[in-house]
C-alpha positions, 0 to 999 in steps of 0.5 A: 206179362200178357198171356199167350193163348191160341196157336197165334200166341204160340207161334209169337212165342216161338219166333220170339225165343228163335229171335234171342237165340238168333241174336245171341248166337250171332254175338257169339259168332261175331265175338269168335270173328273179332278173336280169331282176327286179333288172333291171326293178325298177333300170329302174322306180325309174329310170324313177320318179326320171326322171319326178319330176326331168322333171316338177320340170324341166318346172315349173320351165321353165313357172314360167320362162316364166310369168314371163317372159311377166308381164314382156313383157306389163308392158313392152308394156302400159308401152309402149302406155301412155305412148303409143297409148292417148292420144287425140291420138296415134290416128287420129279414130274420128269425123271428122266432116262434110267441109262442116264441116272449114273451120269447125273450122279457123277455130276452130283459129285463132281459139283460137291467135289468142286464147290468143297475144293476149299475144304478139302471136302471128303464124302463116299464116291457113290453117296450111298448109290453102291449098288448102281455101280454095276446097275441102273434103276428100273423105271418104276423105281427112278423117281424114287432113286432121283428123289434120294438124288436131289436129297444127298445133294441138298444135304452135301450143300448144306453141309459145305456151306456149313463147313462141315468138310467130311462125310464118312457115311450115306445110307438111304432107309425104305420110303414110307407113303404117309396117308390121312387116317382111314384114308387111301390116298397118299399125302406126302412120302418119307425119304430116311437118310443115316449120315455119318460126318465129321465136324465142329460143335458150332457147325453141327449147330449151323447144319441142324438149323439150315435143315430146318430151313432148308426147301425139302422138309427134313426132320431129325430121327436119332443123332449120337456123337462122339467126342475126338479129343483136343487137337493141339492148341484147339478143341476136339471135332465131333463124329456125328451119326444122324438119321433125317427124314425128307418129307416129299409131296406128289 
């Protein structure tokens, strides 16, 4: 290696160290250049693939609960179709006149009184009305009192179709409104009803599935029954004492 001397030897030496050190540096930046690339490029196809699976995912879960909705708004409406929409199993939108309500009682009886013309069909004269003998009912109180109206009624029919030809007592309870948990607003009331009736064991069995399926909903409380004895050459009738209770809609 030749020797350096002088200032001009010096300066060489120094340009000369800069040079590699320049190159070296360089290579350095160059290969730091190539990785963050490779880098950024691995991190975009990534990123890519990651949006196109998230976007599929995310489809697929929105085709998910579409579908789960179509079925819970299928089922609900199934629900509120075999009962809400009917218009016995709602509250009267138009209740009419208090001064006209004993009118449509007289009317209930004497449509019992004729369709059971056949059965001898017997019941309490105010099917357990007594107190409007010498009354009418307020207007706040009307549509409850049509409401027990249309439910004595329903009941009577059933029971005329039924066979059931007497009725030996009607007792209306205190309406209950039914809300959801924790919640104010109403979602349906109760109408309790004690019935007392005569009847055969296989029309007792006929009346209790046409409640069942009757348009108001009903549902069995409490029922006790008392045999009769035999009648000559045939078997005993039942006395019955239910209490039912009509489930009403607004």
């Amino acid at each position: 290696m030749p020797k350096v001397t002088g200032t001009a030897g010096l300066t060489k030496l120094i340009l000369a160290i800069l040079f590699v050190l320049t190159f070296a540096y360089l290579i350095i930046v160059i290969s730091q250049v190539s990785f963050l690339e490779k880098s950024v490029e691995r991190k975009q196809k990534e990123l890519k693939a990651y949006q196109k699976e998230g976007l599929a995912g995310l489809n697929r879960e929105k085709v998910r609960l579409e579908r789960q909705l179509k079925a819970i708004e299928s089922s609900y409406e199934e629900m509120t179709g075999l009962v809400a929409p009917k218009p016995k199993s709602r509250m009267p939108k138009d209740p009419g006149d208090p001064l006209k309500f004993k009118e449509e009682l007289y009317k209930v009886q004497n449509k019992l009184k004729e369709d059971g013309k056949s059965l001898n069909f017997e019941f309490p004269f105010w099917l357990g009305f007594d107190k409007y003998e010498h009354d009418i009912p307020t207007a706040a109180d009307l549509p409850m009192r049509v409401k027990q109206l249309d439910i004595i009624k329903e009941v009577g029919t059933l029971m005329l179709n039924n066979k059931i030809s007497t009725i030996t007592a009607v007792e209306f309870g205190d309406i209950r409104n039914i809300s959801a948990e924790g919640e104010k607003e109403i979602v349906y009331k109760e109408f309790p009803l004690k019935i007392g009736f005569v009847c055969a064991n296989a029309d007792l069995m006929n009346f209790l599935h046409a409640l069942t399926i009757s348009e108001i909903a009903f549902k069995v409380d409490y029922m006790k029954l008392k045999a009769s004895e035999a009648k000559a050459g045939g078997k005993g009738d039942l006395s019955v004492e239910l209490i039912i209770t009509a489930a009403v809609f607004p």
